[in-house]
N, C-alpha and C positions, 0 to 999 in steps of 0.2 A: 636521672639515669634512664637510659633509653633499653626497650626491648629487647631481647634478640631472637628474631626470626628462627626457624627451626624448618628447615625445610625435610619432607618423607613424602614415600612414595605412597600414602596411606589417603584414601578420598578425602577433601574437606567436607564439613556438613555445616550449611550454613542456614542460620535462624530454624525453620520447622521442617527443613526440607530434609530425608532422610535419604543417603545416598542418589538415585537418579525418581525412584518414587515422590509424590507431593499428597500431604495428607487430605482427607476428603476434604471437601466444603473449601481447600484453597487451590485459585486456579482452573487451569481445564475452561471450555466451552462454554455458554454461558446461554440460555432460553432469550430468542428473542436479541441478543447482541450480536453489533453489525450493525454494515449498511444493509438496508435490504436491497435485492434482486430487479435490475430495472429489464434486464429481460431483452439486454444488447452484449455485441459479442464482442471483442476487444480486436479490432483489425489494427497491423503494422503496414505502413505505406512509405515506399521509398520515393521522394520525389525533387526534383529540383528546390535549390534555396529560393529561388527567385517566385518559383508557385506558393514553397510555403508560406513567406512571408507575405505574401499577397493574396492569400487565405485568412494569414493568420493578422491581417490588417483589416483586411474585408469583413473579418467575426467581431472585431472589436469596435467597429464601427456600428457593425447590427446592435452590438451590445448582444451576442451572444459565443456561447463555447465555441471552437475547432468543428469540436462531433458536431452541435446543432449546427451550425451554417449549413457544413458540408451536407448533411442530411435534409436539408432543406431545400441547397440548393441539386441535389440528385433528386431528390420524388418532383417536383417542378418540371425534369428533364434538359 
């Protein structure tokens, strides 16, 4: 014999969590967790396919990331 559903407009509360609150010590922030901070900015570039993919051939080749090439190859000039 199977369940029957009961649907209300009443919150669910599910495992320890009490309505939209989470009791202490679960969850939340955490000392020290994360990536850390490498202390670069996140730029968006629009550019031809034919540049990307001849960036993004030319970094693989170096054997390294997108960001390192290009940044390597900009401080060089």
């Amino acid at each position: 014999m199977s369940k029957r559903t009961v649907y209300t407009d009443e919150p669910i509360k599910i495992g320890r969590r009490v309505s939209r609150e989470i009791l202490p010590g679960h969850g939340g922030p955490r000392a020290g967790a994360g990536r850390p901070p490498t202390g670069n900015k996140p730029v968006t570039l629009r550019l031809p396919p034919k540049l990307v993919a001849a960036v993004r051939r030319d970094a693989k080749r170096a054997r390294q990331t997108m960001s390192e090439f290009v940044e390597v190859r900009l401080r060089r000039g």
